[in-house]
C-alpha positions as CSV (number, residue, x, y, z in Angstrom):
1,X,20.2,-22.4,6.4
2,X,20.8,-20.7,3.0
3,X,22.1,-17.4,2.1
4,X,18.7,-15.8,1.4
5,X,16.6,-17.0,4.1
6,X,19.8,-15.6,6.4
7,X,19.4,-12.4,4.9
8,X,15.7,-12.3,5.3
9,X,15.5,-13.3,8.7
10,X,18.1,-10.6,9.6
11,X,16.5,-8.1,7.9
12,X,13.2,-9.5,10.2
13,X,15.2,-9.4,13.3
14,X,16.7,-5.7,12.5
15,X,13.2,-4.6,12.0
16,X,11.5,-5.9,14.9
17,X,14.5,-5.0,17.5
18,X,13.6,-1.3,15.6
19,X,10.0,-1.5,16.8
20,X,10.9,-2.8,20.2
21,X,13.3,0.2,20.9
22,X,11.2,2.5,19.8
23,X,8.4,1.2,21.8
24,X,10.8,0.7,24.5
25,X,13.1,4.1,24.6
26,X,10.6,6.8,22.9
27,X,7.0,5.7,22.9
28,X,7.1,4.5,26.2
29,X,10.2,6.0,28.1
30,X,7.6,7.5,30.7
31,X,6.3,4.9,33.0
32,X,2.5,5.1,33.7
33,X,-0.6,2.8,34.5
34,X,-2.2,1.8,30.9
35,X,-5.4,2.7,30.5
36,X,-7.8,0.2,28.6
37,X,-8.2,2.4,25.8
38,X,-4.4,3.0,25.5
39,X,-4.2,-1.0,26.0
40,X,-6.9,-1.2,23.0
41,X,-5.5,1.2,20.6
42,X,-1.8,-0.1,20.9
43,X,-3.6,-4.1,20.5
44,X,-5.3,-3.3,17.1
45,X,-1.7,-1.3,16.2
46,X,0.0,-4.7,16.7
47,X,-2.9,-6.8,15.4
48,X,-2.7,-4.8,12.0
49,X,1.1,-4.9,11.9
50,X,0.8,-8.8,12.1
51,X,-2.2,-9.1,8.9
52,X,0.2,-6.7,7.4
53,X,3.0,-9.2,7.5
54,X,0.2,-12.0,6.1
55,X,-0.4,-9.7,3.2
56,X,3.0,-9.7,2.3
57,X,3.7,-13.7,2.9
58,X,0.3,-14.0,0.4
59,X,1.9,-12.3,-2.4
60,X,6.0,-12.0,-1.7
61,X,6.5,-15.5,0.4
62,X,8.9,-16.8,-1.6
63,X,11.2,-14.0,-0.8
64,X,11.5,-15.9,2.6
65,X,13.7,-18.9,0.8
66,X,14.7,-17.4,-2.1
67,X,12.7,-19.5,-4.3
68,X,13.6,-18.5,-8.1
69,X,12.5,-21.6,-9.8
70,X,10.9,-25.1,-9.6
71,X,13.3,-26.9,-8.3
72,X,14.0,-24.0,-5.3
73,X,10.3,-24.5,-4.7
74,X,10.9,-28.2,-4.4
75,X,13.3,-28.5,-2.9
76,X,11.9,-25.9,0.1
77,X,8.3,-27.8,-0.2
78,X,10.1,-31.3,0.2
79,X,11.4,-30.2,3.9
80,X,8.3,-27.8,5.1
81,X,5.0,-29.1,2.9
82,X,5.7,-32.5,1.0
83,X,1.5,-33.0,0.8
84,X,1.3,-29.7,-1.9
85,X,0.8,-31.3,-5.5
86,X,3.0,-28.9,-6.9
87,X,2.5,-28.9,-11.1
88,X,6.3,-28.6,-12.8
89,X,4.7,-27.1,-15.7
90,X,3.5,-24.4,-14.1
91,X,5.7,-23.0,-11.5
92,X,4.1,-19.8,-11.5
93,X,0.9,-21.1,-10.0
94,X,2.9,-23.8,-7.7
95,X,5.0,-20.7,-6.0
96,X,1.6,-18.8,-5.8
97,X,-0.1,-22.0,-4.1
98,X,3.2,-22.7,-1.7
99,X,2.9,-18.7,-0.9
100,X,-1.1,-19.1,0.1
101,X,0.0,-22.3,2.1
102,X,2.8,-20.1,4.0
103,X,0.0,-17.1,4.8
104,X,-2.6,-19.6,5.8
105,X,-0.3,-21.5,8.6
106,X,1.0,-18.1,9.7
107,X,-2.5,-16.6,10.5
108,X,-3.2,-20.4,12.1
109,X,-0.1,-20.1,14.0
110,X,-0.3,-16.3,15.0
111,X,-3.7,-17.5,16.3
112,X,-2.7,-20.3,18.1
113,X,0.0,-18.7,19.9
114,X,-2.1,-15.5,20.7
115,X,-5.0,-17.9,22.4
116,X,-2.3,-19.8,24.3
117,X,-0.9,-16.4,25.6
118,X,-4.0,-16.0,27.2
119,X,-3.4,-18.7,30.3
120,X,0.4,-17.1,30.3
121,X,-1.1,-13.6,31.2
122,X,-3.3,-14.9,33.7
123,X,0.0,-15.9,35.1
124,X,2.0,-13.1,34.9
125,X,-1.1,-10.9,36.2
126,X,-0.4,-13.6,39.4
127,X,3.5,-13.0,39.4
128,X,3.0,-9.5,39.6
129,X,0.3,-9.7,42.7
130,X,2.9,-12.0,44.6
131,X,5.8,-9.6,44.2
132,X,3.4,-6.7,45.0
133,X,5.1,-4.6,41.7
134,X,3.3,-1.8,41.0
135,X,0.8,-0.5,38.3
136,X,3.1,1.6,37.2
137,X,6.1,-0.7,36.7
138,X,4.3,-3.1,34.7
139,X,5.3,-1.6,31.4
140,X,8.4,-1.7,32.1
141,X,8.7,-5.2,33.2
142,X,6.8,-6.3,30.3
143,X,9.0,-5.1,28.4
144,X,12.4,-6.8,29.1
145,X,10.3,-9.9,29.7
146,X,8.9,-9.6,25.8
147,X,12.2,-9.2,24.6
148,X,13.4,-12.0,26.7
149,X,10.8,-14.3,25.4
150,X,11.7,-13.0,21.4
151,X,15.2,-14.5,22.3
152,X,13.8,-17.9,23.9
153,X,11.3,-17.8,21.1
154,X,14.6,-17.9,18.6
155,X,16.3,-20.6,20.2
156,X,13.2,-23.0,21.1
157,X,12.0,-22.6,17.8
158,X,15.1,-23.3,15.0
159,X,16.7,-25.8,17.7
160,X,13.1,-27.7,17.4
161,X,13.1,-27.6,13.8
162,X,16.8,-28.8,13.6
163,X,15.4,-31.9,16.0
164,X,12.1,-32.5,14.2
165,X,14.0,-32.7,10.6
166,X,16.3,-35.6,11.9
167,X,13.7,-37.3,14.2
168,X,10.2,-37.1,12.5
169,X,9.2,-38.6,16.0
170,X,9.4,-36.6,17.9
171,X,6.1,-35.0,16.4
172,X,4.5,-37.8,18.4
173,X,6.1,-36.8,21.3
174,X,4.5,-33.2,20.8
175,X,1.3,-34.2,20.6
176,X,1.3,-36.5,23.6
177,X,2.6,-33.4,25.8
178,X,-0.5,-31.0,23.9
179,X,-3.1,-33.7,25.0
180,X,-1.8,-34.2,27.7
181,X,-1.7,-30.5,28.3
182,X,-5.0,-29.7,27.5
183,X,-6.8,-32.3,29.8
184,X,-4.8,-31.1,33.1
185,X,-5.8,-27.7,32.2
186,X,-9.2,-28.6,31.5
187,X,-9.6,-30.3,34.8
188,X,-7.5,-27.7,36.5
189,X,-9.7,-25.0,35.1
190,X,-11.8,-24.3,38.7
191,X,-8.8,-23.8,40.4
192,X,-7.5,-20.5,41.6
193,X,-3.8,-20.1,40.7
194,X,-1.5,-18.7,43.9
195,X,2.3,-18.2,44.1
196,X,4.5,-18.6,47.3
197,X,6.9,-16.0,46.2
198,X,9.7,-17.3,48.8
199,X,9.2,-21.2,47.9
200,X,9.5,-20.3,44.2
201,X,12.8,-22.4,43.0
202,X,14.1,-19.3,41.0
203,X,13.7,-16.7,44.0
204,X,15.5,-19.5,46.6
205,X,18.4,-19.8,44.3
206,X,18.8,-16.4,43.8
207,X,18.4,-16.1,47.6
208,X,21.1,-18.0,48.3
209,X,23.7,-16.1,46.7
210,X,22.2,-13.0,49.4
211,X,22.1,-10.2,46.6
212,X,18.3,-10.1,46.7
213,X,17.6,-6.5,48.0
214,X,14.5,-6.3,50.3
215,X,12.7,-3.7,48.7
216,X,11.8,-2.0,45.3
217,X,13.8,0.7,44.1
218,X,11.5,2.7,41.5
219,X,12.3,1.0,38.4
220,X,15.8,0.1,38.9
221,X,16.7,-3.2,38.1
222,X,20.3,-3.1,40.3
223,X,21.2,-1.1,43.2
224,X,24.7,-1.0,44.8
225,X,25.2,-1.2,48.3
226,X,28.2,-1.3,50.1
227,X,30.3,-2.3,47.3
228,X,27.8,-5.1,46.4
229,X,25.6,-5.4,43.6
230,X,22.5,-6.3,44.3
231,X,19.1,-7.6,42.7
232,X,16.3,-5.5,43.3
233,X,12.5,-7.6,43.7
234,X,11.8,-5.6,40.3
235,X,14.6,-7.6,38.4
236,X,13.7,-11.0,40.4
237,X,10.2,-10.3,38.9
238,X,11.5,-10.3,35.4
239,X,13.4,-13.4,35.9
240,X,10.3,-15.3,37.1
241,X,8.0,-14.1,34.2
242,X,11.2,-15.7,32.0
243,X,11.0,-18.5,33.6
244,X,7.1,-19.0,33.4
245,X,7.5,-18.2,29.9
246,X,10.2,-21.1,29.2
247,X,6.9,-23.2,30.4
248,X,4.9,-21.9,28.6
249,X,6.9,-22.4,25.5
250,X,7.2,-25.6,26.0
251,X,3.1,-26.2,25.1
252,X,2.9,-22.8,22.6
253,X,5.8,-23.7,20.2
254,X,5.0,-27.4,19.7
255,X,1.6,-26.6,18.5
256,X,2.6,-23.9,16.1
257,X,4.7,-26.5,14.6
258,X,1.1,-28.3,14.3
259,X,-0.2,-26.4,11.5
260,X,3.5,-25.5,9.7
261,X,7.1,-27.7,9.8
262,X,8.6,-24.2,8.5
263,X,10.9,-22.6,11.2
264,X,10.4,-19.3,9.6
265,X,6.9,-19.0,9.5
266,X,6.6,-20.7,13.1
267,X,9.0,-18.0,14.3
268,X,7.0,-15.4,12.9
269,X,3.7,-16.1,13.8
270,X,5.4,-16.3,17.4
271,X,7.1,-13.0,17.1
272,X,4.1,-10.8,15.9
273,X,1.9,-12.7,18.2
274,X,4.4,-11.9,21.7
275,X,4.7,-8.1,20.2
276,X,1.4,-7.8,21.0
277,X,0.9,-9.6,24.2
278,X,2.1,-6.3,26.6
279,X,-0.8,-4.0,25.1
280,X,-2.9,-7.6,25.2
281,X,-1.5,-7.7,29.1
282,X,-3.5,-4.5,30.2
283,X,-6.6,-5.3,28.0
284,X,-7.5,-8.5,29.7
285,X,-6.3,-7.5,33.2
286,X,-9.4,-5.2,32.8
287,X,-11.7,-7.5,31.2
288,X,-10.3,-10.8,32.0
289,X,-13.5,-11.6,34.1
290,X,-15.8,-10.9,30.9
291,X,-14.0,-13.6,29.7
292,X,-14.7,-16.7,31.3
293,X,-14.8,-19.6,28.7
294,X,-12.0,-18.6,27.0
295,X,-9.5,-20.8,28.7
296,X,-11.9,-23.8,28.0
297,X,-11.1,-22.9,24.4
298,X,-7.6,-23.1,25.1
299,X,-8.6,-26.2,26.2
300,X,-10.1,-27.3,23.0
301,X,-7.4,-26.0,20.9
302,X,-4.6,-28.2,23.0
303,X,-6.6,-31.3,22.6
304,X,-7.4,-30.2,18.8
305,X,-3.8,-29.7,18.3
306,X,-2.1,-32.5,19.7
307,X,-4.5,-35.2,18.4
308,X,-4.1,-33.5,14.8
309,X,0.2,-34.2,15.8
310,X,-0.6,-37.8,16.6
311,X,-2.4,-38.9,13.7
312,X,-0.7,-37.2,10.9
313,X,1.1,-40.0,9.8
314,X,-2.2,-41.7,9.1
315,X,-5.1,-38.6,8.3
316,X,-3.7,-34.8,7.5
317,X,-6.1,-32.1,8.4
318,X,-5.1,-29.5,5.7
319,X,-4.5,-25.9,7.2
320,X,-7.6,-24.3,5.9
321,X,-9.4,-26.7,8.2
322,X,-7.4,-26.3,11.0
323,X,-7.6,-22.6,10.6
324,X,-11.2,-22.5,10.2
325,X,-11.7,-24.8,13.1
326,X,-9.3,-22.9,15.6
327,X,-11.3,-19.3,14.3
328,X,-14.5,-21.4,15.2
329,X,-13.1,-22.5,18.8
330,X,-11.9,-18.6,19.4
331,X,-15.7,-17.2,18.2
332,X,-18.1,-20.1,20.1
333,X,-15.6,-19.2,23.5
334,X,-15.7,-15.6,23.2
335,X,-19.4,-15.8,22.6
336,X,-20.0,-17.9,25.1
337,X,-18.6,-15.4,27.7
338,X,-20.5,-12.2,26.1
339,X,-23.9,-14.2,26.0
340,X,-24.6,-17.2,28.9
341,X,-25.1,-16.2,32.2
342,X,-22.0,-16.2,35.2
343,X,-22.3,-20.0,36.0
344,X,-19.3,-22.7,37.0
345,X,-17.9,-23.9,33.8
């Protein structure tokens, strides 16, 4: 990792903690149940913030590598987008071309990840049912558990990149487990999702230790008795919602990597795209049932992704293409749901 893509990131990673503890400690120290409009206003906030951030990868890009010349752009197109005919004699319009490249997989990844998201609320919305947490705790859940998955996010992502540069394979491997994904969901799709709250292998091993404490304590996290620390269902809730995330990353980062090989802009299309998903949480808990066919876009988009992983080596689907065709998936799903009749999909 060079010095200037070290800096940037940081100075990414400073701003967004800034956002989260403001969000976290000012704007929302209060706990409440979120209305849909509060839920709507704070999703277009985030939604803005995120083409915002495309605006400035579209004109300032480079500024993520440091590129100052040709062979800088080179040598950063060699590792992330070898198929861009860069012209030597013109770096000017090569770095603009590399920066347009950067914006289009961001808003393709952003997009990606924001449509998977929509199968991981449905099962948080789920976790939170089983361990019977309340309305008004579900901020503050939420929160620790988007902060949480920033961290994951992090690892997953430049520990997947480091893997990928050295085994080019494993791209194969990807797109097998996106395929592969997609169908199961697909034929999984009719099937009403429960949890058995005490069978769940996190909740057993925590039980074993014995510092599970029976019942919620407001929005305390720990509570002492008798000397001992122990975890209250609140804080055993988190933990679960981590661990369904860790899943879920598992399908959502390996198909951002579909449309861009560039850790940074993978990491953040996924950070803008999780910033949003708490305000996205309390939208679609409301409307979620308005919204029928969108997991068979999901669907789609799996299948789309990881067939587009497998054949690389032999046809590339450039990212405008993939971009338009995932927009086209998200519009025919959600217009599907707004215009044909309740019927069994």
């Amino acid at each position: 990792m060079e010095l200037s893509e070290m800096l940037f990131l940081g100075g990414f990673v400073v701003f967004i903690a800034a956002i989260l503890l403001l969000d976290m400690f000012v704007i929302d120290k209060k706990a409440h149940e979120v209305s849909i409009r509060e839920a709507g206003t704070w999703t277009a906030v985030w939604i803005a913030l995120a083409l915002l951030f495309s605006v400035f990868l579209w004109f300032h890009g480079d500024m993520v590598h440091g590129i100052e010349n040709f062979s800088d752009l080179q040598a950063v197109a060699s590792r992330y987008a070898s198929h861009l005919k860069l012209n030597p004699d013109d770096f000017e319009s090569s770095l603009q071309q590399y920066r347009h490249y950067m914006t289009v997989s961001y808003i393709s990844g952003y997009l990606i990840e924001k449509t998977l998201s929509v199968d991981n609320l449905f099962v948080m919305m789920m976790i939170f049912t089983s361990f019977g947490v309340g309305k008004n705790e579900y901020q503050h859940v939420l929160n620790w558990g988007i902060l949480g998955a920033i961290v994951l996010r992090f690892v997953f992502i430049f520990l997947g990149a480091a893997i990928i540069s050295r085994f080019d394979w494993v791209l194969l491997v990807f797109g097998a487990v996106l395929v592969y994904s997609g169908v199961k969901m697909y034929l999984n799709r009719n099937k009403k999702e429960e949890m058995d709250v005490e069978k769940h292998p996190l909740v057993r091993l925590l039980s074993k230790t014995g510092r599970i404490h029976p019942q919620f304590e407001g929005d305390k996290f720990f509570i002492r008795r008798a000397g001992r620390l122990l975890f209250t269902p609140l804080f055993v809730t988190v933990l679960v919602i981590e661990f369904s995330d860790l899943i879920f990353a598992f399908d959502s980062i390996p198909a951002v990597f579909s449309v861009s090989l560039d850790p940074y802009v993978v990491f953040f299309s996924n950070i803008f795209a999780i910033l949003g998903l708490r305000a996205m949480f309390f939208l679609l808990a409301a409307i979620a049932d308005r919204f029928r066919y969108l997991k068979l876009g999901v669907c789609v988009l799996l299948v789309f992704i990881g067939v587009k992983m497998l054949i690389h080596e032999f046809f590339e689907i450039d990212a405008i293409s993939s971009l338009v065709f995932i927009v086209s998936v998200l519009v025919v799903s959600i217009g599907a749901s707004l215009v044909v009749k309740r019927q069994t999909v």
